[in-house]
PyMOL Python script that loads the backbone (N, CA, C, O; Angstrom):
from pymol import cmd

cmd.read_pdbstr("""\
ATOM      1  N   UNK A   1      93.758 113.844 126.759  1.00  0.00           N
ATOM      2  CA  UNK A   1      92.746 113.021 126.128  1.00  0.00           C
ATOM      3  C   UNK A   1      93.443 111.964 125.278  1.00  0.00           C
ATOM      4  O   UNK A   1      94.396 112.178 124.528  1.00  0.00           O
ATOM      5  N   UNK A   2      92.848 110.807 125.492  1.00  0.00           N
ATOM      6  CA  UNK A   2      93.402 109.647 124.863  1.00  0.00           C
ATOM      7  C   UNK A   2      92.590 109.284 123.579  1.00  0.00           C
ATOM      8  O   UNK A   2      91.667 109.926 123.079  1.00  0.00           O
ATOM      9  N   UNK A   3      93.074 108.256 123.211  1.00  0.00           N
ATOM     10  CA  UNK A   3      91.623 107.416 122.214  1.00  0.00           C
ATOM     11  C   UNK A   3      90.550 107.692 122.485  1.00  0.00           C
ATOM     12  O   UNK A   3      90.372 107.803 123.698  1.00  0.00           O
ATOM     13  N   UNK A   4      89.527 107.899 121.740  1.00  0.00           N
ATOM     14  CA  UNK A   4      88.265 107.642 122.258  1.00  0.00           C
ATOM     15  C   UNK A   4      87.175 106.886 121.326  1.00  0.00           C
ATOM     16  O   UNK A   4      86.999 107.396 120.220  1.00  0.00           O
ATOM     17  N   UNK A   5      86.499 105.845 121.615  1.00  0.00           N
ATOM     18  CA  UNK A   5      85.408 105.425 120.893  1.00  0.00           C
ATOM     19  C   UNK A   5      84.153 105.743 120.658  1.00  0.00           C
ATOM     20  O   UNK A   5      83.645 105.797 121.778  1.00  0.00           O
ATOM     21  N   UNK A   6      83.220 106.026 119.745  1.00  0.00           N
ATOM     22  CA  UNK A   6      81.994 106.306 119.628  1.00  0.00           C
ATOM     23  C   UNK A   6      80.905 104.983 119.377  1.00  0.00           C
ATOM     24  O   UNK A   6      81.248 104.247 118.452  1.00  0.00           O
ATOM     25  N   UNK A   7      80.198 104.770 119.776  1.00  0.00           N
ATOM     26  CA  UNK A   7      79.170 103.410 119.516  1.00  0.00           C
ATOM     27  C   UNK A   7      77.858 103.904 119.588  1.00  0.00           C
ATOM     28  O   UNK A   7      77.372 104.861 120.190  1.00  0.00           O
ATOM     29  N   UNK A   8      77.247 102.790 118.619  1.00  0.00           N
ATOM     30  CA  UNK A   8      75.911 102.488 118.451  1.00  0.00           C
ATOM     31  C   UNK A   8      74.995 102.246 119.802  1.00  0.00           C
ATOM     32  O   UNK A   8      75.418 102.270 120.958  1.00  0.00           O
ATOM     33  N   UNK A   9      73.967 102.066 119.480  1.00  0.00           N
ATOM     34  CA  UNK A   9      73.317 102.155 121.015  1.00  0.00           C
ATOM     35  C   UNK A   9      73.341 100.399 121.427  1.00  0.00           C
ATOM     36  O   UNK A   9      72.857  99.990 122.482  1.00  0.00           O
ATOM     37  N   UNK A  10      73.935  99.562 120.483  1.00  0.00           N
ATOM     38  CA  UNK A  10      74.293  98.102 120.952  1.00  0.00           C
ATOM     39  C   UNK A  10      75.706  98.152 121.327  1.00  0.00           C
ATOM     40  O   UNK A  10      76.390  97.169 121.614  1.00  0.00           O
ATOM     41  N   UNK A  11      76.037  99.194 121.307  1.00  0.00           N
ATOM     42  CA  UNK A  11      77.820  99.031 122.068  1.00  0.00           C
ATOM     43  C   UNK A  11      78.923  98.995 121.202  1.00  0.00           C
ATOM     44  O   UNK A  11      80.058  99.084 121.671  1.00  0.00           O
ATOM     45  N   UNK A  12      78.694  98.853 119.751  1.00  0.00           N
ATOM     46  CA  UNK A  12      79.096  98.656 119.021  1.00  0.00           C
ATOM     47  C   UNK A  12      80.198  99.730 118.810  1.00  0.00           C
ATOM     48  O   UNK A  12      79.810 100.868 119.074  1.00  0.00           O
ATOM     49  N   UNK A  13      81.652  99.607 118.339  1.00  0.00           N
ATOM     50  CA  UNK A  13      82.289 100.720 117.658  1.00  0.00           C
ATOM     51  C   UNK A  13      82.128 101.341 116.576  1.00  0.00           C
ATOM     52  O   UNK A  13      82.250 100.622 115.584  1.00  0.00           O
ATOM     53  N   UNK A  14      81.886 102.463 116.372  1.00  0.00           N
ATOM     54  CA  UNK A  14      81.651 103.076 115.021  1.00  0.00           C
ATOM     55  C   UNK A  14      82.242 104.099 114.629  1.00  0.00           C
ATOM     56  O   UNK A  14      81.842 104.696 113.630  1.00  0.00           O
ATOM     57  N   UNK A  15      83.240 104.482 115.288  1.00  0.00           N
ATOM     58  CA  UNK A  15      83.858 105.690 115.080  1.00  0.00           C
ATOM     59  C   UNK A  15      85.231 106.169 115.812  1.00  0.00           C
ATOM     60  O   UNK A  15      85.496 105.393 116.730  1.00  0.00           O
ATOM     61  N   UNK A  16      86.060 107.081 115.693  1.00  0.00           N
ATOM     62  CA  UNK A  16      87.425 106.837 116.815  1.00  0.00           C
ATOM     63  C   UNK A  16      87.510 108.536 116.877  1.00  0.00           C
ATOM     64  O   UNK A  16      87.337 109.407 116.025  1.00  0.00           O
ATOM     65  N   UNK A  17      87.800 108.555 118.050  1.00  0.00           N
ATOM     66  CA  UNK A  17      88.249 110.553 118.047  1.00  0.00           C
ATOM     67  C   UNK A  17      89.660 110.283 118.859  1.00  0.00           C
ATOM     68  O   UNK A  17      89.922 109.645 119.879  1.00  0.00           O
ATOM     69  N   UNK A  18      90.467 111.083 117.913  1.00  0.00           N
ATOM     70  CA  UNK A  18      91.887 110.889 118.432  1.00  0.00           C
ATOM     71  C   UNK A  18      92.711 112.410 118.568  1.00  0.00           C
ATOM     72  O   UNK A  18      92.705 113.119 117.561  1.00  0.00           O
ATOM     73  N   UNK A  19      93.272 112.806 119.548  1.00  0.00           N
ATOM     74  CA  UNK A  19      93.706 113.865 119.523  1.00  0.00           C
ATOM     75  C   UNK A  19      94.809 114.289 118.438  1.00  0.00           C
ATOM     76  O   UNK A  19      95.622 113.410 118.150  1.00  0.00           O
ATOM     77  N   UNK A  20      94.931 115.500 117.819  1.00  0.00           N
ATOM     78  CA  UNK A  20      95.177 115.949 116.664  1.00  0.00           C
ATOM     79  C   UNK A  20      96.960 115.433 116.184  1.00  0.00           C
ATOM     80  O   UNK A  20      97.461 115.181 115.088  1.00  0.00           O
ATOM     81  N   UNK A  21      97.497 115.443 117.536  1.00  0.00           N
ATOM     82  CA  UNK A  21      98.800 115.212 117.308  1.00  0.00           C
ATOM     83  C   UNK A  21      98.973 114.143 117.424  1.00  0.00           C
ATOM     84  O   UNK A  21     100.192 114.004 117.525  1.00  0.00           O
ATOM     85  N   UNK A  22      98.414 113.063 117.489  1.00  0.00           N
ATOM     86  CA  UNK A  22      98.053 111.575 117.367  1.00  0.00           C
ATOM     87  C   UNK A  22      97.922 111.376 115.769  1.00  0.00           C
ATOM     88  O   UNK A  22      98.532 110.453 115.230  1.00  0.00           O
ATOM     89  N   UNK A  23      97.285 112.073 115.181  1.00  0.00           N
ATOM     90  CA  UNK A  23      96.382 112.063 114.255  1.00  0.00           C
ATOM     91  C   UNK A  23      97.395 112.323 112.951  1.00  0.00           C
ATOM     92  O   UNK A  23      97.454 111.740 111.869  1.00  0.00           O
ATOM     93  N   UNK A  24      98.030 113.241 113.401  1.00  0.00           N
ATOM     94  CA  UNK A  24      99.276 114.296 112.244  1.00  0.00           C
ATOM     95  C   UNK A  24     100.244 113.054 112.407  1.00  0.00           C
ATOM     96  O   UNK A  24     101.025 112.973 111.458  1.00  0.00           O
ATOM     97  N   UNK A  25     100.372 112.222 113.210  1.00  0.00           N
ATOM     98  CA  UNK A  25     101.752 111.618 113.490  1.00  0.00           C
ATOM     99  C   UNK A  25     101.446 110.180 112.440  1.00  0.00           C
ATOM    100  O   UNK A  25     102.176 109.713 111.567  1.00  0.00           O
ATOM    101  N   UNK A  26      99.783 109.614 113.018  1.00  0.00           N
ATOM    102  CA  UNK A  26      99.536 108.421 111.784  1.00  0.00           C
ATOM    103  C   UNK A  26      99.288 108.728 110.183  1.00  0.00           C
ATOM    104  O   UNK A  26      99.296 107.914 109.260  1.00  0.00           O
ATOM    105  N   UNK A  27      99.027 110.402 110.128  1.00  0.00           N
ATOM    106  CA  UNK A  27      99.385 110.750 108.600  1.00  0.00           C
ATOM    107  C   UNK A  27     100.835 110.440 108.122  1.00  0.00           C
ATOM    108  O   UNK A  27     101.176 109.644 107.248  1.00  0.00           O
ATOM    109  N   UNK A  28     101.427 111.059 108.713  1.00  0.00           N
ATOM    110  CA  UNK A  28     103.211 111.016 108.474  1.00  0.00           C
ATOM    111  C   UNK A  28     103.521 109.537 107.899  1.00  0.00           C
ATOM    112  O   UNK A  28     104.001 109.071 106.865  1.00  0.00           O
ATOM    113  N   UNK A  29     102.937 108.994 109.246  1.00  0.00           N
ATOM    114  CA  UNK A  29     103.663 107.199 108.790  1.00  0.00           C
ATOM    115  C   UNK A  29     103.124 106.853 107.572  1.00  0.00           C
ATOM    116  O   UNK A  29     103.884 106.474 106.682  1.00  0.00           O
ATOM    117  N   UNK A  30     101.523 106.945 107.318  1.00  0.00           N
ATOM    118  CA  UNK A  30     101.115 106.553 106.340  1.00  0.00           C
ATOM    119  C   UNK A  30     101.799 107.438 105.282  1.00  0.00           C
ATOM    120  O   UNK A  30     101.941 106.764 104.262  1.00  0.00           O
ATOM    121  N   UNK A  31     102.137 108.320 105.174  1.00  0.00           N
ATOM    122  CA  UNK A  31     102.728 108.764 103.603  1.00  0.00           C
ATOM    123  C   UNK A  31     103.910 108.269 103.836  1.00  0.00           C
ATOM    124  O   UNK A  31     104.601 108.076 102.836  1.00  0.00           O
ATOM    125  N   UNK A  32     104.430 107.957 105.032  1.00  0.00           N
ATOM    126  CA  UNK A  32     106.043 106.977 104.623  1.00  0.00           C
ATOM    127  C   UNK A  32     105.960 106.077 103.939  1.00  0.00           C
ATOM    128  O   UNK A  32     106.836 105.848 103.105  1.00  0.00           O
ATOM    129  N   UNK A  33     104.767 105.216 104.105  1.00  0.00           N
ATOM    130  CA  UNK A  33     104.578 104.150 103.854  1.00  0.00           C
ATOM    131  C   UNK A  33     104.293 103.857 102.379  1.00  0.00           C
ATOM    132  O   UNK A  33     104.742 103.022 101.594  1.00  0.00           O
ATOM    133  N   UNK A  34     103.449 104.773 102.284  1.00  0.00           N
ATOM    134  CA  UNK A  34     103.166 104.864 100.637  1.00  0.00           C
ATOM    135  C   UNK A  34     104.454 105.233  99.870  1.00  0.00           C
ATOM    136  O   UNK A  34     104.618 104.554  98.857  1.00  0.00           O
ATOM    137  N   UNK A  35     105.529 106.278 100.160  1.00  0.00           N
ATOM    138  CA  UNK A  35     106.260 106.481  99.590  1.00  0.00           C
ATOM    139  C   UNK A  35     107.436 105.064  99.276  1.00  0.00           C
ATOM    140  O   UNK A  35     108.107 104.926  98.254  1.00  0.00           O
ATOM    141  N   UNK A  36     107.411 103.951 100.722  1.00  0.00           N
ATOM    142  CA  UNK A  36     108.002 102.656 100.369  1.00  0.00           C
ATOM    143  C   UNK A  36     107.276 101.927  99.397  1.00  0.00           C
ATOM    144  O   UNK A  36     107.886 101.212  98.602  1.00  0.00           O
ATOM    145  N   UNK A  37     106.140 102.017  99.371  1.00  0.00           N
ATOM    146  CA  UNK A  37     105.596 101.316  98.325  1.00  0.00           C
ATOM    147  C   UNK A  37     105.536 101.551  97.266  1.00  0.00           C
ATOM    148  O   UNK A  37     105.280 100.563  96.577  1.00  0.00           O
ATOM    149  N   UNK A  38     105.714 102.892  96.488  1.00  0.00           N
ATOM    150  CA  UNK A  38     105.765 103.540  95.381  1.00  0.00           C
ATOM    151  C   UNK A  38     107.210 102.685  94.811  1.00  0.00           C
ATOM    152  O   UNK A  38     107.471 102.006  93.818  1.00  0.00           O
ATOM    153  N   UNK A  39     108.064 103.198  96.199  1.00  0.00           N
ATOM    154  CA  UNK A  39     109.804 102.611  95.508  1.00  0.00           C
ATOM    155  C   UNK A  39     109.944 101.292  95.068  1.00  0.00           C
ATOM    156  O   UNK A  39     110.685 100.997  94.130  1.00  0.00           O
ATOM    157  N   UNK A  40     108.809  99.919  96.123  1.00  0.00           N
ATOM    158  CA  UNK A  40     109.232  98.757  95.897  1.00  0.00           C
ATOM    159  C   UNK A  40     108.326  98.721  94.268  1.00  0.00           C
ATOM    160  O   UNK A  40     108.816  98.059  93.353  1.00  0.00           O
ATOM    161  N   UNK A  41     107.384  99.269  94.115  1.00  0.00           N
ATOM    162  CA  UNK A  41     106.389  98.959  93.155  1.00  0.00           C
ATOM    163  C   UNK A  41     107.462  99.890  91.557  1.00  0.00           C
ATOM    164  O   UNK A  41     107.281  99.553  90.387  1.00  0.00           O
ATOM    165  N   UNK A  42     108.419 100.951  91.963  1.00  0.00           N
ATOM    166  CA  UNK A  42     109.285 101.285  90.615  1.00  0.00           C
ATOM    167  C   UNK A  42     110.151  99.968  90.865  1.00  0.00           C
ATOM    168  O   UNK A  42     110.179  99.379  89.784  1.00  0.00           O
ATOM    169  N   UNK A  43     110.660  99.461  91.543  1.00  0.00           N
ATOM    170  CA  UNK A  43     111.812  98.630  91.750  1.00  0.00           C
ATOM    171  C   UNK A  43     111.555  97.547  91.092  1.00  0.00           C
ATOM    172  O   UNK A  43     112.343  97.135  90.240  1.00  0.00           O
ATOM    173  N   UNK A  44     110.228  96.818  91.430  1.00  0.00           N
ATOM    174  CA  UNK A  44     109.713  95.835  90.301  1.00  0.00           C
ATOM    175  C   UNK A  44     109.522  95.792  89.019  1.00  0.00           C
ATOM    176  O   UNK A  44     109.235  94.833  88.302  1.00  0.00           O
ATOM    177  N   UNK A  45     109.781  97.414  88.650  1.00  0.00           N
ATOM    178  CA  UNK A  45     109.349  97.584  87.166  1.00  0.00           C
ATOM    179  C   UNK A  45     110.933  98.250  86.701  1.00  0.00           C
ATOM    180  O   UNK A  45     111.077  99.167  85.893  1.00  0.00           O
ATOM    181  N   UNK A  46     112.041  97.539  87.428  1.00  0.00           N
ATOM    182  CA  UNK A  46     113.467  98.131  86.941  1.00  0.00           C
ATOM    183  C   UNK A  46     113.713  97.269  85.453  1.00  0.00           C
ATOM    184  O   UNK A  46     113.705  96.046  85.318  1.00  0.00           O
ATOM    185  N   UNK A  47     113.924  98.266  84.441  1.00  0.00           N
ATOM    186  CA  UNK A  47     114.454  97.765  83.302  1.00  0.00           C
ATOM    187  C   UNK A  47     115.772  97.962  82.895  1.00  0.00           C
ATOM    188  O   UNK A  47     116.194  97.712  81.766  1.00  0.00           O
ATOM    189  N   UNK A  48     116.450  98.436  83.872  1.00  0.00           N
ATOM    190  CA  UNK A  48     118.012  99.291  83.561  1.00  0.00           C
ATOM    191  C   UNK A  48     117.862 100.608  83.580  1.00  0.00           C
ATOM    192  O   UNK A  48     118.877 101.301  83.639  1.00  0.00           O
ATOM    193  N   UNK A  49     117.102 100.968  83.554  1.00  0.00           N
ATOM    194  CA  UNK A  49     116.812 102.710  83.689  1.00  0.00           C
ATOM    195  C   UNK A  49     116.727 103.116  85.001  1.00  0.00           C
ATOM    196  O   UNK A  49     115.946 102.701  85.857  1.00  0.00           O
ATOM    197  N   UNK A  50     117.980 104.342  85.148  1.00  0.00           N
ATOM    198  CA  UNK A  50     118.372 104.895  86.223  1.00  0.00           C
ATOM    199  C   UNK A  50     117.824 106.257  86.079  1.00  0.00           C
ATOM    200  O   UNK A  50     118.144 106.797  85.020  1.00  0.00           O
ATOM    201  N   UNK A  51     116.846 107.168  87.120  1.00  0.00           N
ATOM    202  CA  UNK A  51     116.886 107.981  87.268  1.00  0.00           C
ATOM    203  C   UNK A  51     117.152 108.642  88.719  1.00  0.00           C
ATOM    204  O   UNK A  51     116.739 107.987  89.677  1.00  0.00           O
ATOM    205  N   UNK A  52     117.767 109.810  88.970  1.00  0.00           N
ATOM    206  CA  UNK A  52     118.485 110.981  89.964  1.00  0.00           C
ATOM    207  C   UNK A  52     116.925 110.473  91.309  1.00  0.00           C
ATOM    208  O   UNK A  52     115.890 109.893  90.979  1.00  0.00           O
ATOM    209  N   UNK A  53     117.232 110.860  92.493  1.00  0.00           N
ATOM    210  CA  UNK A  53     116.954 110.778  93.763  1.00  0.00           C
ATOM    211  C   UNK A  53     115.702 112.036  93.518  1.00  0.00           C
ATOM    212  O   UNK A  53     114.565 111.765  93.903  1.00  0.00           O
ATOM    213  N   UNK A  54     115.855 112.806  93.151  1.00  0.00           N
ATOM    214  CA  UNK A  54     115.436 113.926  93.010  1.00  0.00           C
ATOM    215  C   UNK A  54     114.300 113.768  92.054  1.00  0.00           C
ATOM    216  O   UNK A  54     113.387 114.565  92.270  1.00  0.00           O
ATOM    217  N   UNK A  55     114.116 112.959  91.065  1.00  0.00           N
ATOM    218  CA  UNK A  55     113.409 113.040  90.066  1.00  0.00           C
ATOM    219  C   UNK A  55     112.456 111.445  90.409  1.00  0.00           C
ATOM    220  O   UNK A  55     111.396 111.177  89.843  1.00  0.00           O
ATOM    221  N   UNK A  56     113.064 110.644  91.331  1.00  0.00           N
ATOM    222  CA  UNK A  56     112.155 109.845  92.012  1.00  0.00           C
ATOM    223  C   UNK A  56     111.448 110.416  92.746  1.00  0.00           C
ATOM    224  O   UNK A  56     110.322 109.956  92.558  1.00  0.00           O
ATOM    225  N   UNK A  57     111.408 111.535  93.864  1.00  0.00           N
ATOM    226  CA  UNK A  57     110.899 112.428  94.560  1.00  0.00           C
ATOM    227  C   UNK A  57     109.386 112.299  93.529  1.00  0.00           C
ATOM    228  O   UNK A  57     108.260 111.802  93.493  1.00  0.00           O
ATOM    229  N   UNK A  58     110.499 113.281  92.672  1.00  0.00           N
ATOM    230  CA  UNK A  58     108.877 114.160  91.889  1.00  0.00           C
ATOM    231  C   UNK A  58     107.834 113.289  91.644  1.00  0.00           C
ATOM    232  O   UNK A  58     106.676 113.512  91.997  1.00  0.00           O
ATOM    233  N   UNK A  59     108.338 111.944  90.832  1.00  0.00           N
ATOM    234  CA  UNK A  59     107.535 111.296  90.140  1.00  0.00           C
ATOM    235  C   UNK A  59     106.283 110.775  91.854  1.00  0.00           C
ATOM    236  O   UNK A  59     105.087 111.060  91.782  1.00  0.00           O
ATOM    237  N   UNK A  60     106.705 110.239  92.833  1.00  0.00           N
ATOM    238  CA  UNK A  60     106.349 110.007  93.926  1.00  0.00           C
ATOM    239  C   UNK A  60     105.333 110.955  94.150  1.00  0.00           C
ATOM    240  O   UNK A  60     104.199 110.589  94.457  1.00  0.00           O
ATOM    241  N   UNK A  61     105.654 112.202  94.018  1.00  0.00           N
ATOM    242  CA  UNK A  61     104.703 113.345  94.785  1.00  0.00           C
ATOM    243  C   UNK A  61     103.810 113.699  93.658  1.00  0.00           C
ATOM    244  O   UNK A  61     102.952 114.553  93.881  1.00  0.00           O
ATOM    245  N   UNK A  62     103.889 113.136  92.408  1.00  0.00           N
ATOM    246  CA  UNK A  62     102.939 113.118  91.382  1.00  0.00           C
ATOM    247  C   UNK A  62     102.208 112.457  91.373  1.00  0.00           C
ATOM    248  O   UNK A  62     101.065 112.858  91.153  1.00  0.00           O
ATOM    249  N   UNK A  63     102.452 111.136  91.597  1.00  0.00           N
ATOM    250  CA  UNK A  63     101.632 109.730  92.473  1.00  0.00           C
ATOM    251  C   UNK A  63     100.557 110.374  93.438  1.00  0.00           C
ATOM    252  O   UNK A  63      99.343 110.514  93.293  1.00  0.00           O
ATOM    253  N   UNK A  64     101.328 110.689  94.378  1.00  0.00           N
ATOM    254  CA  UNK A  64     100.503 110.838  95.288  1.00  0.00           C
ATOM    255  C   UNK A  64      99.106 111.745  95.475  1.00  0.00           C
ATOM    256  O   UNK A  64      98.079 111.528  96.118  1.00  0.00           O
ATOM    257  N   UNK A  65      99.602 113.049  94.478  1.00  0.00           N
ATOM    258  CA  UNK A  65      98.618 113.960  94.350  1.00  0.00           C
ATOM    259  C   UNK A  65      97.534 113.140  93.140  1.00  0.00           C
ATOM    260  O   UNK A  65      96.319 113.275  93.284  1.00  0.00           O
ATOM    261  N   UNK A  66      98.060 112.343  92.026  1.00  0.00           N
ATOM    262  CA  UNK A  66      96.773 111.571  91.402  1.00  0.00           C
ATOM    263  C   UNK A  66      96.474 110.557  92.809  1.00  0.00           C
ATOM    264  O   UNK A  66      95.580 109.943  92.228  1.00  0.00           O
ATOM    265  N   UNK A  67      96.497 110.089  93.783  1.00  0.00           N
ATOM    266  CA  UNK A  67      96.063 109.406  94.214  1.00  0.00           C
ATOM    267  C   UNK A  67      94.770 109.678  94.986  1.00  0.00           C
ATOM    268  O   UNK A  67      93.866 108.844  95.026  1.00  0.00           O
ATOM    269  N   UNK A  68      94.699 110.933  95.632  1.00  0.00           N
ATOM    270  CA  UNK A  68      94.104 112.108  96.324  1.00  0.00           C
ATOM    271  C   UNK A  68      92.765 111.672  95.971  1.00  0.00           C
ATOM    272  O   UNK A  68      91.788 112.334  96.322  1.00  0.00           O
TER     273      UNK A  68
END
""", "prot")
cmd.dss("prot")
cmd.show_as("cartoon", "prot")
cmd.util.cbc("prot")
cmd.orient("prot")
């Protein structure tokens, strides 16, 4: 099973059914994505303050869960 569209009774698109592992794979990207954007959006706010790989993680996955 591929894409599939759902429509209105004018033909219209209104909806998408996508098989699950389709589905898990455009989650993934999208939290990649967010996680680049988190970095460019600390990167803009660099004042000289360095913190560990590890503690960018956290702050990221703290983000993300207020984002929810």
């Amino acid at each position: 099973m591929e894409t599939q569209f759902l429509t209105d009774e004018k033909g219209n698109r209104t909806a998408v059914v996508l098989p699950i592992k389709k589905y898990n794979k455009l989650i993934e990207k999208l939290e990649d994505l967010e996680d680049v954007r988190l970095y460019d959006e600390a990167k803009k706010e660099d004042d000289g303050y360095r913190i560990s790989i590890d503690e960018a993680f956290k702050i990221i996955e703290e983000k993300r869960k207020l984002a929810k």
